[in-house]
Every structure is written in C-alpha cells, then in structure tokens.
ChimeraX commands (.cxc) that place a marker at each C-alpha (Angstrom):
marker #1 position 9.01,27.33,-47.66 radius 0.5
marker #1 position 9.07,31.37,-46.53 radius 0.5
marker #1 position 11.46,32.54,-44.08 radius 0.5
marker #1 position 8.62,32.62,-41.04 radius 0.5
marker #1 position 7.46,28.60,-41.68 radius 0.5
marker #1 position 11.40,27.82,-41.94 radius 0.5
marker #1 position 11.90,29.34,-38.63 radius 0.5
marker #1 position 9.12,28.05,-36.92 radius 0.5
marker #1 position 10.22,24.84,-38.05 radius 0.5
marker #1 position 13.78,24.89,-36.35 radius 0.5
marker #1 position 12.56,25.53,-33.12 radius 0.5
marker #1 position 10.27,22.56,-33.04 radius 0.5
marker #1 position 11.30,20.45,-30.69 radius 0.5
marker #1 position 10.28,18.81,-27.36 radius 0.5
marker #1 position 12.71,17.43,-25.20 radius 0.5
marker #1 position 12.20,18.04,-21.44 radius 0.5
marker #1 position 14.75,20.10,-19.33 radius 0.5
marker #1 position 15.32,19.85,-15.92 radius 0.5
marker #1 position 14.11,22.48,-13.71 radius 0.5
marker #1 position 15.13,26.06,-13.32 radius 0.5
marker #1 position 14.74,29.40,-13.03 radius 0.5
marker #1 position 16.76,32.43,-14.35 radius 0.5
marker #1 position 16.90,36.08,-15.32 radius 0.5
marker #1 position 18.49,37.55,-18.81 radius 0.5
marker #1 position 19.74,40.69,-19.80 radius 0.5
marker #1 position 18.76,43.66,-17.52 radius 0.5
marker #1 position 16.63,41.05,-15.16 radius 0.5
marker #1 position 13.79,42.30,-16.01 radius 0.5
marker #1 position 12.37,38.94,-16.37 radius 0.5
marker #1 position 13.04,35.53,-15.11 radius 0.5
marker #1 position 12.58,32.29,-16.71 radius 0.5
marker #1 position 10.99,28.96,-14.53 radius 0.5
marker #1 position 10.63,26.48,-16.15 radius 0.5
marker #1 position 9.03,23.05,-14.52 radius 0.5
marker #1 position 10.54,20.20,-14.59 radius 0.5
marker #1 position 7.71,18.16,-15.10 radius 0.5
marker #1 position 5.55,19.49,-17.67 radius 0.5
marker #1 position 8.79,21.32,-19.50 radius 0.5
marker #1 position 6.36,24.06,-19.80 radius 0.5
marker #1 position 8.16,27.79,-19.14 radius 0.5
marker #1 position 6.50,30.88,-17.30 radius 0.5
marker #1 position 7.77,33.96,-18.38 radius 0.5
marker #1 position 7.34,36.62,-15.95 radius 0.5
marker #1 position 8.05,40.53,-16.58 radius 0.5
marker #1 position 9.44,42.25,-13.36 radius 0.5
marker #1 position 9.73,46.19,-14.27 radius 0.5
marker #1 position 8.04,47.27,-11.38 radius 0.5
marker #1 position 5.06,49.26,-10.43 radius 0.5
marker #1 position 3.59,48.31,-13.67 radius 0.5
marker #1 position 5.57,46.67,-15.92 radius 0.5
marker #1 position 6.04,49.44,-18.58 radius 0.5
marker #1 position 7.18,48.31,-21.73 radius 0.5
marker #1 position 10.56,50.43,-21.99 radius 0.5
marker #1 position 13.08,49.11,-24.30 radius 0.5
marker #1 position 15.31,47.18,-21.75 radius 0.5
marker #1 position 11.86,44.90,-21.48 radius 0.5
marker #1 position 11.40,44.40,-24.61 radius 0.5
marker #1 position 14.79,43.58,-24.96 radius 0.5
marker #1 position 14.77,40.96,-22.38 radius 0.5
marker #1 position 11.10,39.38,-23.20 radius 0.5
marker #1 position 12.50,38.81,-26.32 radius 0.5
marker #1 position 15.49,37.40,-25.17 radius 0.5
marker #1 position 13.23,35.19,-22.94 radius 0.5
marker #1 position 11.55,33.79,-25.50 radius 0.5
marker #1 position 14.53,33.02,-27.39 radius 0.5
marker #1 position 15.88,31.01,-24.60 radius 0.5
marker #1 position 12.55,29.33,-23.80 radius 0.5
marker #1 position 12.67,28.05,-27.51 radius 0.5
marker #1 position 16.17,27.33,-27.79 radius 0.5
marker #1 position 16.03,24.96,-24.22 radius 0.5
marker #1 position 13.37,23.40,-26.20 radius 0.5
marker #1 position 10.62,23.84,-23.84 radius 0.5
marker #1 position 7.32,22.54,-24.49 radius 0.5
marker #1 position 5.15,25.72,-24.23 radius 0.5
marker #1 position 5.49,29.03,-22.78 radius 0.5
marker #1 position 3.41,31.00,-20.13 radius 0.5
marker #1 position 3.09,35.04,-20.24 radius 0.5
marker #1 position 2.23,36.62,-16.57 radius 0.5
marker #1 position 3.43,39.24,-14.51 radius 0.5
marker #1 position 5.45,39.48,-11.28 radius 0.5
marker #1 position 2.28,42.48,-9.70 radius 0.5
marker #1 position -0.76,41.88,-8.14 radius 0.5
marker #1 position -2.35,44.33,-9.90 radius 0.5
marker #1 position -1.03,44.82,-13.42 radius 0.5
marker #1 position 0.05,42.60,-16.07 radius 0.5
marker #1 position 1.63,45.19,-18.65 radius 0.5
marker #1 position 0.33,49.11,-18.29 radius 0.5
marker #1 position 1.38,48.79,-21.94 radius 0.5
marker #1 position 4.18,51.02,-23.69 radius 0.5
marker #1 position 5.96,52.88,-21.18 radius 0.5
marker #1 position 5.16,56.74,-22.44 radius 0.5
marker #1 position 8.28,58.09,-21.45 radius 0.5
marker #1 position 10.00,56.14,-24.44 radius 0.5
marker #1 position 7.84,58.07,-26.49 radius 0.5
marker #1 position 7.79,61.29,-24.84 radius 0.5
marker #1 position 10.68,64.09,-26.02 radius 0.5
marker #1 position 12.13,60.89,-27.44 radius 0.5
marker #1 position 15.53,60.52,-27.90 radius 0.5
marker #1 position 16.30,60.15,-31.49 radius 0.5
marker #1 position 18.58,57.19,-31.05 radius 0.5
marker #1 position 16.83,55.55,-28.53 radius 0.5
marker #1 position 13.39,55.51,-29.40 radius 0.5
marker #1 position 14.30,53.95,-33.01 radius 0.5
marker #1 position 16.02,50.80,-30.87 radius 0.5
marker #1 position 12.66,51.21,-28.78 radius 0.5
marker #1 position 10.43,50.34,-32.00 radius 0.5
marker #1 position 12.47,47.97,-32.82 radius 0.5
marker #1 position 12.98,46.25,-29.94 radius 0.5
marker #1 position 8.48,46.12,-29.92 radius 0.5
marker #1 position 8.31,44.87,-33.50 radius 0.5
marker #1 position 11.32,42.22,-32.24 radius 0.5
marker #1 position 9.00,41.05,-29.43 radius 0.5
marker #1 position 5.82,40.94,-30.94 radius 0.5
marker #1 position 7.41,38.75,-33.93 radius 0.5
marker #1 position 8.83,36.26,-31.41 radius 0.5
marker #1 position 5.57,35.71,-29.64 radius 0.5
marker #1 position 3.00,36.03,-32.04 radius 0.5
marker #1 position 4.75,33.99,-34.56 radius 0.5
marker #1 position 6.52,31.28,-31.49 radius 0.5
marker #1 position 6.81,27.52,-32.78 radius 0.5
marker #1 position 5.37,26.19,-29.28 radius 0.5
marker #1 position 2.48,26.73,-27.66 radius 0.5
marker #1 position 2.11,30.61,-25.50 radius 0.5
marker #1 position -0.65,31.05,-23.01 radius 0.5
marker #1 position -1.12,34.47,-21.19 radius 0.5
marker #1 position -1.83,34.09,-17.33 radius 0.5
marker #1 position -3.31,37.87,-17.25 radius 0.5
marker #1 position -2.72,38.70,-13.42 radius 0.5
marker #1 position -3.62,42.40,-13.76 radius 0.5
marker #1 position -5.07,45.26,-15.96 radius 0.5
marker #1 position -3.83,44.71,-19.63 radius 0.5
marker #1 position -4.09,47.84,-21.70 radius 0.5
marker #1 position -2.46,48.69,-25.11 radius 0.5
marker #1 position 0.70,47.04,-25.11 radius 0.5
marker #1 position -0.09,45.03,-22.74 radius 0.5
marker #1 position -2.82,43.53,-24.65 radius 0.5
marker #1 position -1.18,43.39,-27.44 radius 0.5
marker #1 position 1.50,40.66,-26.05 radius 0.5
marker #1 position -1.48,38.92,-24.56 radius 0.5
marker #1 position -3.45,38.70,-27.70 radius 0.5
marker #1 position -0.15,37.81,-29.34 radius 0.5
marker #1 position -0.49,34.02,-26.88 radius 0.5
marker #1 position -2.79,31.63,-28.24 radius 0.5
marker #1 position -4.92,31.36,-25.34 radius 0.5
marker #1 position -5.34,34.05,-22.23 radius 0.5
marker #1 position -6.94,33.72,-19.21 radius 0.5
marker #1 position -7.72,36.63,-16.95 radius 0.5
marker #1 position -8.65,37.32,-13.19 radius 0.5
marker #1 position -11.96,38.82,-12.20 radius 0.5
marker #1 position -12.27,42.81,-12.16 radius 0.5
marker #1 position -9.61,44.09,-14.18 radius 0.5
marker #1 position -9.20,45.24,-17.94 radius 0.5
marker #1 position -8.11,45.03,-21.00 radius 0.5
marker #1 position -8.03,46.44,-24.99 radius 0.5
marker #1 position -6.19,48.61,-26.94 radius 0.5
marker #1 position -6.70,52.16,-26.17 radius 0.5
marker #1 position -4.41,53.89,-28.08 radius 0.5
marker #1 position -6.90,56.49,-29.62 radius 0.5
marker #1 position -7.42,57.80,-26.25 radius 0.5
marker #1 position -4.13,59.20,-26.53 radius 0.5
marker #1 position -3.74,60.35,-29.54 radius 0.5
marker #1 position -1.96,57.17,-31.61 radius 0.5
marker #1 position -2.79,55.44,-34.18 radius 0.5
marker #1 position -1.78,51.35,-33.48 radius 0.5
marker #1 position -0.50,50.04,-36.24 radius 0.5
marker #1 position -1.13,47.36,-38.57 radius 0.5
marker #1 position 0.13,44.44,-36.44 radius 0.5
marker #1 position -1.13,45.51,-33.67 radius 0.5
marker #1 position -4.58,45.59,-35.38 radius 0.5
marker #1 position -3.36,42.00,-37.32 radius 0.5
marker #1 position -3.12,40.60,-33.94 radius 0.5
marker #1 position -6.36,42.00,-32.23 radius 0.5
marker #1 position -8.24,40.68,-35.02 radius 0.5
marker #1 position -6.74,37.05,-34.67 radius 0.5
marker #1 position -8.71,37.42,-31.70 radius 0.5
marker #1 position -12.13,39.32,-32.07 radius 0.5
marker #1 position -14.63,39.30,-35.43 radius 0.5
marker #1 position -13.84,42.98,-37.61 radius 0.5
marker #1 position -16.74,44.40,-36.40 radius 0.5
marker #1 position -16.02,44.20,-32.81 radius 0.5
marker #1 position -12.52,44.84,-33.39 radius 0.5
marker #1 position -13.12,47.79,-35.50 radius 0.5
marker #1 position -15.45,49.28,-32.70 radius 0.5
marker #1 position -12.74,48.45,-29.86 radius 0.5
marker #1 position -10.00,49.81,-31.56 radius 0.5
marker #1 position -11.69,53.58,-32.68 radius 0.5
marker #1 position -13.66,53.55,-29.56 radius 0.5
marker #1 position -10.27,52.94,-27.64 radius 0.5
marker #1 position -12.55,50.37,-25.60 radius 0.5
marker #1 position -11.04,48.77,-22.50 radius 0.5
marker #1 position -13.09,45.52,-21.44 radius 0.5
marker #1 position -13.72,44.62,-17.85 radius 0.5
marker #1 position -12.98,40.59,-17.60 radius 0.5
marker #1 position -16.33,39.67,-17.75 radius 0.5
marker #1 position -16.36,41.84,-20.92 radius 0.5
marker #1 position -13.43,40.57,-22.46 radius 0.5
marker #1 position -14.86,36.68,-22.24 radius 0.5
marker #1 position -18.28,37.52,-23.60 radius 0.5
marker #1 position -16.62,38.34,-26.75 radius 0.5
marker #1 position -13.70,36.22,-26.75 radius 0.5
marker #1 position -10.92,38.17,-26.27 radius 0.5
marker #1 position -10.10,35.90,-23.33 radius 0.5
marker #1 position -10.61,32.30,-23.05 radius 0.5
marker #1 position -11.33,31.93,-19.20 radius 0.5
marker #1 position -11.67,33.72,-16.24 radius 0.5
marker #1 position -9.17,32.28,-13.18 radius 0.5
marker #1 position -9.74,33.34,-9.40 radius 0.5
marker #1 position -6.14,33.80,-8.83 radius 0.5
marker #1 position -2.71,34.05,-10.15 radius 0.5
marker #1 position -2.31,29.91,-9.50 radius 0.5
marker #1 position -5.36,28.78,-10.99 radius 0.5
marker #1 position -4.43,31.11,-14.02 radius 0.5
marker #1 position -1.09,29.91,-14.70 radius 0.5
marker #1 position -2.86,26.21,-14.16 radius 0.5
marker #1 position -4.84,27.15,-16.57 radius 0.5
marker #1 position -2.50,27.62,-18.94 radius 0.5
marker #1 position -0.74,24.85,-18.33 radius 0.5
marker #1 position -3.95,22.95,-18.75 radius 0.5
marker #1 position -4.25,24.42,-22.48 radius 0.5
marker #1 position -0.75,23.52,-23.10 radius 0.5
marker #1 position -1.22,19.98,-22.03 radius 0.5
marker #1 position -3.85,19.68,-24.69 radius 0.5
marker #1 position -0.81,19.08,-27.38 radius 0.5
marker #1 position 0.82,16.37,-25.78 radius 0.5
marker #1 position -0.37,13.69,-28.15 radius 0.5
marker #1 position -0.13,16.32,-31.06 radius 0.5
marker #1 position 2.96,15.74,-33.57 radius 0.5
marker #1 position 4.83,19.67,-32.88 radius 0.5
marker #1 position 5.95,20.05,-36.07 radius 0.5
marker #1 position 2.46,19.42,-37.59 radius 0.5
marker #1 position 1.08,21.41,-34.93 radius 0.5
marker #1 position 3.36,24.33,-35.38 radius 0.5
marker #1 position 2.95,24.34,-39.25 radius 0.5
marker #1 position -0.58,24.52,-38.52 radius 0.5
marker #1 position -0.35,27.62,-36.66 radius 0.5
marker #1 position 1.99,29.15,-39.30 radius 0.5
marker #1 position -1.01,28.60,-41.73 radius 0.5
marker #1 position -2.97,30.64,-39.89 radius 0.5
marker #1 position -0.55,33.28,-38.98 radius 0.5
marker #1 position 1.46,33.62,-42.06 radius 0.5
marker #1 position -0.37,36.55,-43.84 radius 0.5
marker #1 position 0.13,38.41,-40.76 radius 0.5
marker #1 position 3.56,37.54,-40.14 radius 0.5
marker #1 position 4.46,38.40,-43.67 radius 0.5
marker #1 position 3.22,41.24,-44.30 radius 0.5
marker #1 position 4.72,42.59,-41.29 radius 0.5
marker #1 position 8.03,41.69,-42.77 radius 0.5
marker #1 position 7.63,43.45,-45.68 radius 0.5
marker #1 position 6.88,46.92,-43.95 radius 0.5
marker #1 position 8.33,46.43,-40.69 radius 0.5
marker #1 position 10.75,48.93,-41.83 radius 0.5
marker #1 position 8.10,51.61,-43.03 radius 0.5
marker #1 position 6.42,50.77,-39.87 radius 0.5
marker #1 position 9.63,51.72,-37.99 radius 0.5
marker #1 position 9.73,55.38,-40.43 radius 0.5
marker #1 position 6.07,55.89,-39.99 radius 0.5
marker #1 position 6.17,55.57,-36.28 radius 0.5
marker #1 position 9.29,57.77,-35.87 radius 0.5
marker #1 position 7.44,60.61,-38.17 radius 0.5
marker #1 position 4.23,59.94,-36.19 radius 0.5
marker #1 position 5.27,60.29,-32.95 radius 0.5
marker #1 position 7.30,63.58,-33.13 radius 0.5
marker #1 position 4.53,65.61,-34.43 radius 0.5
marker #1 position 3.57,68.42,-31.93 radius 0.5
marker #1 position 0.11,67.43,-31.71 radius 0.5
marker #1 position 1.01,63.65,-30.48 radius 0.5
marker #1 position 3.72,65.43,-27.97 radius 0.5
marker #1 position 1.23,67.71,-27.15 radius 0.5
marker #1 position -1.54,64.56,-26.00 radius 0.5
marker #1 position 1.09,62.63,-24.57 radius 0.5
marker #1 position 2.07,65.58,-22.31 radius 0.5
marker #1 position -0.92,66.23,-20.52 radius 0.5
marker #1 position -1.57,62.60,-20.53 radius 0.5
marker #1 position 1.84,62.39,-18.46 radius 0.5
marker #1 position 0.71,65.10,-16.02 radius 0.5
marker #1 position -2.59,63.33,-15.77 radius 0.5
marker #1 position -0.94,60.55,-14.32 radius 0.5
marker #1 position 1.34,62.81,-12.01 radius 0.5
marker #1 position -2.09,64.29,-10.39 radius 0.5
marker #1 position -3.53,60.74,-9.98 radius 0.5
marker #1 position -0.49,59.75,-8.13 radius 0.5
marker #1 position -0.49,62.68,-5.74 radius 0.5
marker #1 position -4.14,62.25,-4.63 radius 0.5
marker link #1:1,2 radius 0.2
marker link #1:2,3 radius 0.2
marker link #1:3,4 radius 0.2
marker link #1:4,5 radius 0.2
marker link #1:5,6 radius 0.2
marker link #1:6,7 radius 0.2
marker link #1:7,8 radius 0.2
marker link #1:8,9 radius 0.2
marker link #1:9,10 radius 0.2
marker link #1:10,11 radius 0.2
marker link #1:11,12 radius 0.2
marker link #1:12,13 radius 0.2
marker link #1:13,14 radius 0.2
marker link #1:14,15 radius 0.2
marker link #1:15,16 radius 0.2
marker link #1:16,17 radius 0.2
marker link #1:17,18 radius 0.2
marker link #1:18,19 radius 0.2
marker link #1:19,20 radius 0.2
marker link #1:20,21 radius 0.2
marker link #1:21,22 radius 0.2
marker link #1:22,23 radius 0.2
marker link #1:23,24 radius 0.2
marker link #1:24,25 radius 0.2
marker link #1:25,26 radius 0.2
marker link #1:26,27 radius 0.2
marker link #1:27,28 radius 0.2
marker link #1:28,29 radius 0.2
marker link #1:29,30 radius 0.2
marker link #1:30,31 radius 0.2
marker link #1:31,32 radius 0.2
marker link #1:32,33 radius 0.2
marker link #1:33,34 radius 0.2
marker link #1:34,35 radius 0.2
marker link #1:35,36 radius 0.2
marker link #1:36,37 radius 0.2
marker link #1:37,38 radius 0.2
marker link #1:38,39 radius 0.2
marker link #1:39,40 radius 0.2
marker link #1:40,41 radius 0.2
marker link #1:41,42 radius 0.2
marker link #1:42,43 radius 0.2
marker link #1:43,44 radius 0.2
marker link #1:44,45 radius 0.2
marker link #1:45,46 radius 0.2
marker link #1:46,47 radius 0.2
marker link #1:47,48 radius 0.2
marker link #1:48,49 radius 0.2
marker link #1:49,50 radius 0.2
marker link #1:50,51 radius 0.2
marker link #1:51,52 radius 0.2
marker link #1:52,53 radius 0.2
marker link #1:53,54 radius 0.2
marker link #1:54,55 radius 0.2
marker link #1:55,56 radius 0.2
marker link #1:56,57 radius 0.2
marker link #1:57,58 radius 0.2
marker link #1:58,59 radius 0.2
marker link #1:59,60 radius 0.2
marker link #1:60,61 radius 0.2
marker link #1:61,62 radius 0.2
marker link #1:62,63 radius 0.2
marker link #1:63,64 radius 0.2
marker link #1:64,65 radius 0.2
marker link #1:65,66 radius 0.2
marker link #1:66,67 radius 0.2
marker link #1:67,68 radius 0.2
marker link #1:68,69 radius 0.2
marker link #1:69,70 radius 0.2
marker link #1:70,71 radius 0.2
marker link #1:71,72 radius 0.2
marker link #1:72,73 radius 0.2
marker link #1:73,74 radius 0.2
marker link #1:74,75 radius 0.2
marker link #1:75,76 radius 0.2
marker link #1:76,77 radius 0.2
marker link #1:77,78 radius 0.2
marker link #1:78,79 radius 0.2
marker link #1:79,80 radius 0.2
marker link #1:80,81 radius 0.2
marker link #1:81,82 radius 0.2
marker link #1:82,83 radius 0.2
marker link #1:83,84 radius 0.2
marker link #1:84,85 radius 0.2
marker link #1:85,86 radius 0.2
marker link #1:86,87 radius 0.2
marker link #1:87,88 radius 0.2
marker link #1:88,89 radius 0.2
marker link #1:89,90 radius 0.2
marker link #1:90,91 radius 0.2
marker link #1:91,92 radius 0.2
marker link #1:92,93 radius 0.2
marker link #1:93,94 radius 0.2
marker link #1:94,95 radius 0.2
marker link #1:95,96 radius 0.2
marker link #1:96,97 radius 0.2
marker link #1:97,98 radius 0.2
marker link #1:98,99 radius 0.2
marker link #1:99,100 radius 0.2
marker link #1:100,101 radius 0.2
marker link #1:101,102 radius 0.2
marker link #1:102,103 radius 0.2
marker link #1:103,104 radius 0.2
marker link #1:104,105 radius 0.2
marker link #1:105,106 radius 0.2
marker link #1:106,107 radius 0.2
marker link #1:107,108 radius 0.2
marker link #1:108,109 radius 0.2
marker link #1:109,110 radius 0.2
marker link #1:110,111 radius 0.2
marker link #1:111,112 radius 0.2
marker link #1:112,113 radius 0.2
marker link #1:113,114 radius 0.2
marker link #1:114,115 radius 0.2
marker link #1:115,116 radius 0.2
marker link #1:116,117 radius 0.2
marker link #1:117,118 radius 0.2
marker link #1:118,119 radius 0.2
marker link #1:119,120 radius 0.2
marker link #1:120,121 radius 0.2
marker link #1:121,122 radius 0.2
marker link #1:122,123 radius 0.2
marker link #1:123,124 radius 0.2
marker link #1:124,125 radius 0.2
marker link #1:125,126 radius 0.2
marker link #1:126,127 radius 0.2
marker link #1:127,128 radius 0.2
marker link #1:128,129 radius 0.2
marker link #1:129,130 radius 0.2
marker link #1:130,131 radius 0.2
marker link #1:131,132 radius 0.2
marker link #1:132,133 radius 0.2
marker link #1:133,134 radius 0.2
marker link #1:134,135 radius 0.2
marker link #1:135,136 radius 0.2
marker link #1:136,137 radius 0.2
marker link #1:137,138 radius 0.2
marker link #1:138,139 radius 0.2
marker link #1:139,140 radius 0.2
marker link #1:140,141 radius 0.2
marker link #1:141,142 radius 0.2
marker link #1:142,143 radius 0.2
marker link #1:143,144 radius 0.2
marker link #1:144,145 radius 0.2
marker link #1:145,146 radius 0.2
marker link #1:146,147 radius 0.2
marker link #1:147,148 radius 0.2
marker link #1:148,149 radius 0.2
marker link #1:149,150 radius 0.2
marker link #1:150,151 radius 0.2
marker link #1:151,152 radius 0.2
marker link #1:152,153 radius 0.2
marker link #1:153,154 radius 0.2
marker link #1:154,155 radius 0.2
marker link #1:155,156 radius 0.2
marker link #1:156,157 radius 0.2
marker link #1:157,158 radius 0.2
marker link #1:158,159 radius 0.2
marker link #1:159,160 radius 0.2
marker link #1:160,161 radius 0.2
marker link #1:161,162 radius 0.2
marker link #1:162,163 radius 0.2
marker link #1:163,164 radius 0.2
marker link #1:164,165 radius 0.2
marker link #1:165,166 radius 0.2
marker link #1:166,167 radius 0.2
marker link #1:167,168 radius 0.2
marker link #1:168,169 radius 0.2
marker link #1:169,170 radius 0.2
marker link #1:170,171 radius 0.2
marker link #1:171,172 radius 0.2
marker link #1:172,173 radius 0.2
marker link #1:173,174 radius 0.2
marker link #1:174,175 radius 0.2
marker link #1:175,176 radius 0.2
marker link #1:176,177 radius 0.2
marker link #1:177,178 radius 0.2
marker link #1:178,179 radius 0.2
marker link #1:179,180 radius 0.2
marker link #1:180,181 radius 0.2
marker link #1:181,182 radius 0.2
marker link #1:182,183 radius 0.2
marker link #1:183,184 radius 0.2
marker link #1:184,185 radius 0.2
marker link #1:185,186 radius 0.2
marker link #1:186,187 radius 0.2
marker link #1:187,188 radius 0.2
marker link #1:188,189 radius 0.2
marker link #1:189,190 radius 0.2
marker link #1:190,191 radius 0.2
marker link #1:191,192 radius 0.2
marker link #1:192,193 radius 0.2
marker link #1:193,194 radius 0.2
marker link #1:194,195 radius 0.2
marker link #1:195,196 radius 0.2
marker link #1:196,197 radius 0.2
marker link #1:197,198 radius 0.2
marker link #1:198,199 radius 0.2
marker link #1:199,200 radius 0.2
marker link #1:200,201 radius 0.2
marker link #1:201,202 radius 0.2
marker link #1:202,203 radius 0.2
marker link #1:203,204 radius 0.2
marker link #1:204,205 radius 0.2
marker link #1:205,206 radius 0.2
marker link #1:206,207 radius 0.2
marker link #1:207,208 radius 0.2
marker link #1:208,209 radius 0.2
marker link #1:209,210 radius 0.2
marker link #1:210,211 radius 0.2
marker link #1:211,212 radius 0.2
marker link #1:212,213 radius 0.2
marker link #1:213,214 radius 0.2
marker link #1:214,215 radius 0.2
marker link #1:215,216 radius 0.2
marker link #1:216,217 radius 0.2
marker link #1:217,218 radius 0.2
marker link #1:218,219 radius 0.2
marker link #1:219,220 radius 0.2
marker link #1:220,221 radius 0.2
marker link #1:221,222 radius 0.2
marker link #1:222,223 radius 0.2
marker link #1:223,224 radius 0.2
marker link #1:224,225 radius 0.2
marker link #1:225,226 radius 0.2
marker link #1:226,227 radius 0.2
marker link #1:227,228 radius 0.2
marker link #1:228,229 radius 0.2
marker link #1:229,230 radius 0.2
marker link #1:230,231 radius 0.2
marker link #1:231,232 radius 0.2
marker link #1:232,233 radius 0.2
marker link #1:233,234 radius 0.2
marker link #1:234,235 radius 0.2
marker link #1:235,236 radius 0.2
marker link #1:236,237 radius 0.2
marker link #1:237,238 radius 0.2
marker link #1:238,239 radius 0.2
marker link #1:239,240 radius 0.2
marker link #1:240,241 radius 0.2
marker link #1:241,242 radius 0.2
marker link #1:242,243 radius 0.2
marker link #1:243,244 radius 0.2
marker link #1:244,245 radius 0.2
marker link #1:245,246 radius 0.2
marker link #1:246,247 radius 0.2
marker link #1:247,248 radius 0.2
marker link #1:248,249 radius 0.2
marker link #1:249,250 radius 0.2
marker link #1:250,251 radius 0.2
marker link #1:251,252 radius 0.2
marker link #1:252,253 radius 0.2
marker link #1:253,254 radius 0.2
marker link #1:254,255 radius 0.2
marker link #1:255,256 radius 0.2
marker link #1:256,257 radius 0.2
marker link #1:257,258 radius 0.2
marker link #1:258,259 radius 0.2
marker link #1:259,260 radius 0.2
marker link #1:260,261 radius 0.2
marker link #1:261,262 radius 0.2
marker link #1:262,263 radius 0.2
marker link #1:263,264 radius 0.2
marker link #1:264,265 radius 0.2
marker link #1:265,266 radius 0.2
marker link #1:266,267 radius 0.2
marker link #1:267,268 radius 0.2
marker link #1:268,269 radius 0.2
marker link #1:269,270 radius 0.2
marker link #1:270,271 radius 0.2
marker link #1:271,272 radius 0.2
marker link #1:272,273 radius 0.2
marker link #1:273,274 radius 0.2
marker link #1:274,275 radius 0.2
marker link #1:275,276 radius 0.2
marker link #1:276,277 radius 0.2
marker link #1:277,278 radius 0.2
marker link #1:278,279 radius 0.2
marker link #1:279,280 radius 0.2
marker link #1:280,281 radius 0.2
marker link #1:281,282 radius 0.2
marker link #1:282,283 radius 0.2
view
C-alpha cells in the first residue's frame, strides 16, 4: 500500500471524546469539538480576514492533526468573521519576501493542503464569508461546502499576476468538470453563491452561520452506519493520483514557487495590488 493509503489508514478511527474546546500553536484557531456527535469545528481566528500567513497555516495544520489524533469523527472548516471565511494567501508573505520565511510559508501551504485534502475522516466547509484563492482552495480541499447567500468564491489568482499551481488546480477540478474549471481558473472567475451551486462548486446554500455548520454536521452524519476504514480507503481511491503526484514534486513546487514569485514583474503586480487595497481602506 503507498505511503498516502497507509496514512489514511492509521488515523481511522472513531471513538467519541468528550467535549471541548481549545486553541494550538499561535491561537490562531480553536478546536470544539461536540460531545455528542464527536464531530470537530475548526475555526481560523486571524482577524479582519483570516489571511493565510504562515503562523495559520501552521496552526490549521496542527488542528487537523489533533482533530485526527483525538479520533474525532469528522471535521468542520468555518471562520470566526461575519464576513470572510479566508481572503486567501495573505500577500504580505509574498511581498519583498523574506528568503527564509517565505520558503517555511510554502511549506507550511503544501503541509495544510495535504492534511485536509487527503484527511482519513470526513471535512465539511461551513463557508461563513467571501472565499477567494486560498481560501477556496481549503474549502474545495473538504468534501462537501456549504455557503451563505451573497458572498463569493474561486480562485483568482490570474488577476494578480500568479500562476496556481498544480494542486491547487488538482483540487478545483475534484470539484468542477475541466471545462468549467479551465474557464474559472484563466478567467480568474469569482462566483457569487448562487453561482457557485449552479455549477457545483458548493453543495448547499445555508441562511446563517448555524444552519451552515448544521449542515455539515448533517453530511457528516451520513457515515454513521459506514465501516471508516472502508469509507476512508474509498476516498483515497479517488484522491490518490492527486495526492501522489503532489508528493513527487512538492519539492519542485516549493523551487518553482520561490523562482516565480521573486520575479520583478510578479513584485511589480503584487505592489500595486497592495496599494489598491490601502486606497479601498481609506475611502
């Protein structure tokens, strides 16, 4: 069996914990987990928008680490804002990088998105807020997402000038058919919710933050009376080629990113796209 399947195998498992809630790491995200359903709801706290700097990163993965290792039964993604679930890949990382930093900042991405997209329990996004890039790429990383009305979501990277990678694009297309995909991703398209479930990049649209993360516990429920392990392989079927080929270049990934983003041109677009965001705030 390949290192992935192995993996997702040993954290199979379903006993129910008692109930709690904690943070990890730099706090930037706390753990509850109900003592019920022993389903866990992850929820990033990086306030205004939840940018994904590498001190998130480093503690969603470390979330879902501990979610698995308590032996939860499934796992729900949200945020802790009213307004935004992840504003995606927090720019700053990226711009002027430092050379030491930003390399533990790609890293710490390709750490995440591995422990999510390729999780041996069931993951549900409860999508609370807009959702670009980054943002939609851990929510397309869940099995199932539900959204609340009249906000947005899709990978826009081409709108400022980078290229997503390979995974990202592995991941989006777990989700959409490759034409729609292909149109989304060079059109840098972000979908309204209404959008987003008329092509299936969401499963349901939730009035509120409540109903969503009901909602998600509602599609976890659906296992109950499925054998995990079974279940779990299943998914690794599916996800496998994806997983696996990620593995094999995750480290020309890292060296491609690191070239890419310190060419003048991408400094250049991320630049004004930071002082674009510095006039929008002052208005």
């Amino acid at each position: 069996m390949q290192r992935n399947a192995y993996l997702l195998c040993r954290k199979v498992a379903v006993p129910l914990m008692r109930a709690r809630q904690m943070s990890v790491g730099h706090g930037l995200t706390t753990v509850e987990v109900d003592d019920k359903s022993g389903i866990a709801i992850l929820t990033m706290n990086r306030p205004p928008v939840n940018g994904l700097n590498l001190e998130l990163l480093q503690d969603i993965k470390t979330s879902i680490d501990t979610i698995e290792s308590n032996k939860s039964r499934g796992l729900i993604l949200t945020s802790s804002s009213n307004s935004i679930f992840s504003a995606g890949l927090d720019i700053m990382e990226m711009y002027k990088p430092d050379k030491d930093r930003v390399r533990k900042f790609w890293i710490a991405l390709q750490d995440t998105w591995l422990s999510l997209y390729g999780s041996g329990i069931p993951t549900a996004a409860a999508i609370n807020g807009h959702s670009p890039a980054g943002g939609c790429l851990l929510a397309t990383a869940c099995e199932f997402r539900t959204m609340l009305p009249n906000f947005t979501i899709g990978l826009n990277e081409t709108k400022l000038g980078i290229v997503a990678p390979k995974w990202f694009m592995a991941t989006f297309l777990n989700v959409l058919p490759v034409r729609q995909a292909e149109m989304a991703l060079t059109q840098g398209k972000m979908f309204t919710t209404d959008e987003a479930l008329r092509v299936g990049l969401i499963d349901s649209v939730t009035e509120n933050k409540s109903a969503a993360i009901s909602e998600c516990q509602k599609f976890i429920q659906t296992f109950e009376k499925v054998n995990p392990f079974a279940r779990s392989l299943t998914k690794q079927q599916f996800r496998q080629k994806d997983l696996q080929q990620f593995e094999d270049e995750r480290d020309n990934d890292l060296e491609a990113f690191l070239f890419f983003i310190n060419q003048p041109s991408v400094q250049k677009g991320l630049g004004i796209y930071i002082e674009s965001l510095k006039k929008k705030a002052k208005q």
